[in-house]
C-alpha positions as CSV (number, residue, x, y, z in Angstrom):
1,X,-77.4,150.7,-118.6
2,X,-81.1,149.4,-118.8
3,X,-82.2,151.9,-116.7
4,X,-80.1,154.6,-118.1
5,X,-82.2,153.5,-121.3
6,X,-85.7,153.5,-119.5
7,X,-85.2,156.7,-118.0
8,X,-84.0,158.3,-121.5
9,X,-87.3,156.8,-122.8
10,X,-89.5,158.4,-119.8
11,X,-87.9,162.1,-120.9
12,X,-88.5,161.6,-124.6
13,X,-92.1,161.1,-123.7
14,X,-92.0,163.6,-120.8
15,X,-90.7,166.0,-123.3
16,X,-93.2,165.1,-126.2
17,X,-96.0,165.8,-123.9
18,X,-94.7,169.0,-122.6
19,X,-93.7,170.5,-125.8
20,X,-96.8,169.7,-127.7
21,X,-99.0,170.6,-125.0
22,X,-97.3,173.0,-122.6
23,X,-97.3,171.2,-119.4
24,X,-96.8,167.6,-117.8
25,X,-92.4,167.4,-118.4
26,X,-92.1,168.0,-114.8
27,X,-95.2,165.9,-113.2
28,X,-94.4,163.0,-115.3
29,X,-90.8,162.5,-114.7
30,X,-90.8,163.4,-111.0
31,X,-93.8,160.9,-111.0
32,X,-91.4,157.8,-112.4
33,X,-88.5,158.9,-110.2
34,X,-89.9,158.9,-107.0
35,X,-92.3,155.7,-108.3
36,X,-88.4,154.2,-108.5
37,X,-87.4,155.0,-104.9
38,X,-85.7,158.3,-105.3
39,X,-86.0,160.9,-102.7
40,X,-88.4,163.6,-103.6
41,X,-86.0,166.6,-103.3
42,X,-83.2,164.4,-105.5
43,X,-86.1,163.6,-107.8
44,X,-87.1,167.4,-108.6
45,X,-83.6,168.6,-108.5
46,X,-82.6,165.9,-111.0
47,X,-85.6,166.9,-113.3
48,X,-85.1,170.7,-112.8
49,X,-80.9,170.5,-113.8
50,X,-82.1,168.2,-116.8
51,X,-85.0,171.1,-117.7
52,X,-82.1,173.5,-118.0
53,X,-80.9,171.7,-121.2
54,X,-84.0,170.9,-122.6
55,X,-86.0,174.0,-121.8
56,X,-82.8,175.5,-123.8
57,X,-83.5,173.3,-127.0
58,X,-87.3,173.8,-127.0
59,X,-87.6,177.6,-126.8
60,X,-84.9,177.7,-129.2
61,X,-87.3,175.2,-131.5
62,X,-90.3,177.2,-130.7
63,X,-89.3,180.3,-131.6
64,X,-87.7,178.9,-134.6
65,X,-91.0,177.8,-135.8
66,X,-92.8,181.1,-134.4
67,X,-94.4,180.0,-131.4
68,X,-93.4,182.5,-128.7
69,X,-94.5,185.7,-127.9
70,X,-91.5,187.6,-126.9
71,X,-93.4,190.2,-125.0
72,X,-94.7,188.2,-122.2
73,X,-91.5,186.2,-121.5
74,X,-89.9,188.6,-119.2
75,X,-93.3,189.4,-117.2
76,X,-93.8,185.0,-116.6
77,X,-89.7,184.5,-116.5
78,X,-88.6,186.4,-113.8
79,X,-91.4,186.2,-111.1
80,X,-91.1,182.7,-111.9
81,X,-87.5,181.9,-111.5
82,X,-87.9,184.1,-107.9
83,X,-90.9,181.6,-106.9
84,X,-88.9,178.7,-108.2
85,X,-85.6,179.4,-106.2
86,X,-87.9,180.0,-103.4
87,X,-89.7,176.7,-104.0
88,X,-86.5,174.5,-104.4
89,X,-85.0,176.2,-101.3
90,X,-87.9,175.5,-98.9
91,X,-88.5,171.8,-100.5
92,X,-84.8,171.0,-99.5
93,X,-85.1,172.7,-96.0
94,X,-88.3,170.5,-95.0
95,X,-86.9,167.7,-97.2
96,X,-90.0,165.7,-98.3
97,X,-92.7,166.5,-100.4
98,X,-95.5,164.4,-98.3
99,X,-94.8,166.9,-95.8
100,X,-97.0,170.0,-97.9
101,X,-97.8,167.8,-100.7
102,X,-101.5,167.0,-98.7
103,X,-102.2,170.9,-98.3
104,X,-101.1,172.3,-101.5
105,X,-102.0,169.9,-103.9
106,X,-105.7,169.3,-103.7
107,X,-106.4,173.5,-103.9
108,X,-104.0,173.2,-107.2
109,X,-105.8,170.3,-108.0
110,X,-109.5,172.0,-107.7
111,X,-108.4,175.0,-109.6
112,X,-106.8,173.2,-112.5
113,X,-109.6,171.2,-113.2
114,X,-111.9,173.9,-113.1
115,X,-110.1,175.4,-115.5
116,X,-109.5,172.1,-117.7
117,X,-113.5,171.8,-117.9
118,X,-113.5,175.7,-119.5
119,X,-110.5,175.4,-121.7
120,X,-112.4,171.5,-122.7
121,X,-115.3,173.1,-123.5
122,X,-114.3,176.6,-125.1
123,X,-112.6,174.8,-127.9
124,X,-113.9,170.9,-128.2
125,X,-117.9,171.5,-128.3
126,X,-118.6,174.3,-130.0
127,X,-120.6,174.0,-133.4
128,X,-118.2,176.6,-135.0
129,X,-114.6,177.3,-134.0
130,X,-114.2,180.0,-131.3
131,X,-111.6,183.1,-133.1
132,X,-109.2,183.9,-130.4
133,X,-109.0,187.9,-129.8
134,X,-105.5,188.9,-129.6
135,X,-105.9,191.2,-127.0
136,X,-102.3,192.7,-124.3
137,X,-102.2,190.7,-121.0
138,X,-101.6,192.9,-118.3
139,X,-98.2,192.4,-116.5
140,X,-100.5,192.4,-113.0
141,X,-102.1,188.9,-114.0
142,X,-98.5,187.7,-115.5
143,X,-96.5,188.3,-112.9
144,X,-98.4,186.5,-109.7
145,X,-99.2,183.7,-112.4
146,X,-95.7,183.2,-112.9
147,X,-94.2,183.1,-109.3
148,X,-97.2,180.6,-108.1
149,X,-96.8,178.8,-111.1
150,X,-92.8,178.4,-110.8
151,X,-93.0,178.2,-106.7
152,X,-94.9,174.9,-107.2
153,X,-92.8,173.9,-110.1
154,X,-89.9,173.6,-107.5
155,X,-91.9,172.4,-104.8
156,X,-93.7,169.5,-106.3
157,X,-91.7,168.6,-109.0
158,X,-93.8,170.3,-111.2
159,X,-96.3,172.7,-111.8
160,X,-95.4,175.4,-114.3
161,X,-96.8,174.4,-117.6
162,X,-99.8,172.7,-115.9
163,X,-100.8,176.2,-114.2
164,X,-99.5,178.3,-116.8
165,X,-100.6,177.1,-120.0
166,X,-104.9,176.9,-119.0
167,X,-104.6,180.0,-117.1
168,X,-103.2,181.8,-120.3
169,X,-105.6,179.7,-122.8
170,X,-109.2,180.4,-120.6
171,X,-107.6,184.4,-120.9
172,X,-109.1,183.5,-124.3
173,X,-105.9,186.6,-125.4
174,X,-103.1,184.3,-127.4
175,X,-103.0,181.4,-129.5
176,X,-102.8,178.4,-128.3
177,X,-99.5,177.6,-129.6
178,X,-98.2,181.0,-129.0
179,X,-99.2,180.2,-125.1
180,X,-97.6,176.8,-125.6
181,X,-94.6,178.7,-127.0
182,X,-93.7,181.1,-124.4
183,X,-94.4,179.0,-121.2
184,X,-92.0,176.8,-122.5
185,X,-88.9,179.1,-123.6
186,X,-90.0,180.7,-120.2
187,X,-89.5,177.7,-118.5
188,X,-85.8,177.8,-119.0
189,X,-85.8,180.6,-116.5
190,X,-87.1,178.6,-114.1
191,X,-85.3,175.6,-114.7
192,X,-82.0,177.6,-113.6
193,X,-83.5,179.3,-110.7
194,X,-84.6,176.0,-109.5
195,X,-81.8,173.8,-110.3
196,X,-79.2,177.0,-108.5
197,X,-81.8,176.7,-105.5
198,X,-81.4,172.9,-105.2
199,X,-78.0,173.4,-105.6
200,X,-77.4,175.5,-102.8
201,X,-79.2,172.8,-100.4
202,X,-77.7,169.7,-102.0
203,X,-73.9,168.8,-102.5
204,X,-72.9,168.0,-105.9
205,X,-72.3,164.4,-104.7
206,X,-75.6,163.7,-103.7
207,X,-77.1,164.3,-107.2
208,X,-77.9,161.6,-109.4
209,X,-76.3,162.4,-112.4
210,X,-76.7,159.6,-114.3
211,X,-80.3,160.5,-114.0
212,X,-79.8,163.9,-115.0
213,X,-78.1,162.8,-118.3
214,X,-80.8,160.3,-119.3
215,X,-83.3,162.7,-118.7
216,X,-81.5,165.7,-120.3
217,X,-80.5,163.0,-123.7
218,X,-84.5,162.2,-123.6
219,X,-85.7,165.8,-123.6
220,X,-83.2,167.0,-126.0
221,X,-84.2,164.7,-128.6
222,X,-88.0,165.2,-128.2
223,X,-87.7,168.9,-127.9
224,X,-87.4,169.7,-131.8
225,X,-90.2,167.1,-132.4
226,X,-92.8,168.6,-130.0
227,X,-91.8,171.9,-131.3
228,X,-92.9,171.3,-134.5
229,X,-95.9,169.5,-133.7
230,X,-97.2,172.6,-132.3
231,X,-96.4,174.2,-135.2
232,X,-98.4,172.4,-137.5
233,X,-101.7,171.1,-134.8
234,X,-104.9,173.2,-135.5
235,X,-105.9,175.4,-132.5
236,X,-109.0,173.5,-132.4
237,X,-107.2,170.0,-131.9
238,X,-104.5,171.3,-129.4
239,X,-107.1,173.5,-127.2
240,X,-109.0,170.6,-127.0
241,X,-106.0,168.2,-125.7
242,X,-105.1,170.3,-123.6
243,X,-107.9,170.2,-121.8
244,X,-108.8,167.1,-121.6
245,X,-105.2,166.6,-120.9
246,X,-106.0,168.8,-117.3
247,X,-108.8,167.1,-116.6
248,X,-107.2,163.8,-116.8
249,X,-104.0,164.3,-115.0
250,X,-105.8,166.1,-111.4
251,X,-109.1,164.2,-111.6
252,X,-107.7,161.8,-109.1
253,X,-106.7,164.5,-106.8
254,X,-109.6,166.5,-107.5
255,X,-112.1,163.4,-106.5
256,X,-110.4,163.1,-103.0
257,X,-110.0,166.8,-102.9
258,X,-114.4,167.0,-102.9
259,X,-114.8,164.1,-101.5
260,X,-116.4,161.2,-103.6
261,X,-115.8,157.7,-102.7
262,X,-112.8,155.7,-104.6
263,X,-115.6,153.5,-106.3
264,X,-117.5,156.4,-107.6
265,X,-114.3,158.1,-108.4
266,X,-112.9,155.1,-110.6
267,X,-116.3,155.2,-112.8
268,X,-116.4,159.2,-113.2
269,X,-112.7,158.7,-114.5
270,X,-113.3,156.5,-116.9
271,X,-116.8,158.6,-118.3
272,X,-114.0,161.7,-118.1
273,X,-111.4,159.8,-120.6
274,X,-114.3,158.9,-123.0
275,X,-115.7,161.9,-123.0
276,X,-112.0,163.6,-123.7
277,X,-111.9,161.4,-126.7
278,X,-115.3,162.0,-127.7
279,X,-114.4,165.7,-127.4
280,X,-111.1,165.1,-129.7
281,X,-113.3,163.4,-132.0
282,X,-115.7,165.4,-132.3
283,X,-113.3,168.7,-132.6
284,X,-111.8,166.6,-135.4
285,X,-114.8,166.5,-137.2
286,X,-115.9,169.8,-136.7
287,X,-112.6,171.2,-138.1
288,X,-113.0,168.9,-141.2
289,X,-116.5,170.7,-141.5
290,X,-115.2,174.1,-141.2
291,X,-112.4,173.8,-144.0
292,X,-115.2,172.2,-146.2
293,X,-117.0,175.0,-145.7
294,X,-114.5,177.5,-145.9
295,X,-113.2,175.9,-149.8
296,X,-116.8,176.0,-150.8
297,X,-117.4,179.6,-149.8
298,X,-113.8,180.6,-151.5
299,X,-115.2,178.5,-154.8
């Protein structure tokens, strides 16, 4: 019952992340469940069943608080539930993520923290807030984003918010919260594509339900929350968590991916958080300046 509890507890903050910032539901909780001794493949298929529920409830709270844009769903949904099946299918057939994990995650890792140092600085260090230009996304950049994105969702336990969501916000095209939005109702695509894929390679017996419900109880009381959250965040604030959020999560892999020595690595981690929180403070700030500015002007 303890660790029915714990694991509860790891999806209400899996699920507070995710929802608030797009991304990490997935990483996080396959991260604590293999941490605990489960078998990769068990460990994403127990995630991805438990997404189905609370991917549900979030894109139901999102667009309830007008956070998704409809339009793009179907465009990231379905190439991404194809690459997801695919995924789960070919992570039960070679049954171990250490297997790929050494090949596919530093590239992932290089490219998302590219993109976490442009999304970072786009919305964190500029004197006056960057307008976002609300501009169509082509289906042709949508549609490969959202089978890579949900192929190494299945594959690695996670994957689709953490590719997704920056690729969408350096387009520089949607709101943040509108991106946040729609990769997560998307998501529930995905979720079921996955979850049928695992399904097909695993017998019902050998999932770990118990798992499944704490996680799924977790996420479904979070969702609502984290909906709302994004709701109310200033674009300034979330683009800037986000970001530093990316940066955080892959600099590990992204250190060993280029090279640099674990003792130089440890430092430049550290200098990376403080200069996320610098950046969060200083976005704070500048908003505060901006809406001064903006009641004076109105006055």
């Amino acid at each position: 019952m303890k660790n029915f509890f714990l694991i509860a507890l790891a999806g209400v903050i899996a699920q507070l992340v995710d929802g608030s910032l797009g991304m990490a539901y997935g990483v996080s909780s396959t991260t604590v469940l293999v941490a605990a001794g489960i078998a990769p493949a068990l460990a994403s298929a127990s995630v991805h069943i438990a997404e189905v529920g609370t991917t549900f409830v979030s894109g139901v709270s999102h667009s309830s608080f007008g956070n998704v844009d409809w339009s793009k769903i179907a465009w990231l949904a379905i190439p991404g539930g194809i690459g997801a099946l695919a995924g789960a299918l070919l992570l039960v057939y070679v049954s171990t993520l250490e297997a790929t994990a050494g090949y596919v995650e530093p590239v992932v890792a290089v490219f998302l923290f590219v993109l976490g140092v442009y999304v970072l600085s786009r919305f964190a260090f500029r004197r006056t807030e960057r307008p976002i230009e609300v501009k169509p996304i082509s289906p042709a950049f949508l549609t490969p984003l959202g089978f890579v994105a949900g192929f190494l969702d299945a594959f690695g336990g996670g994957g689709w918010g953490p590719v997704a969501t920056p690729t969408l916000l350096s387009s520089g095209r949607m709101e943040p919260r509108k991106i946040i939005g729609t990769v997560d109702t998307s998501e529930f695509v995905i979720a079921v594509c996955a979850s049928i894929g695992f399904l097909f390679g695993l017998s019902f017996a050998e999932v770990p339900w118990t798992i499944v419900g704490a996680l799924l109880l977790g996420g479904l009381v979070a969702a609502p929350i984290a909906a709302y959250i994004v709701r109310i965040l200033p674009t300034r604030i979330m683009g800037t968590a986000v970001g530093g959020f990316i940066l955080v999560v892959n600099a590990n892999t992204f250190f060993d991916a280029v090279g640099i020595a674990p003792s130089v690595a440890s430092v430049l981690y550290v200098l990376l958080v403080a200069v996320w929180i610098a950046a969060l403070a200083f976005a704070v700030v500048a908003m505060r300046r901006d809406r001064r500015a903006a009641a004076e002007q109105a006055a």
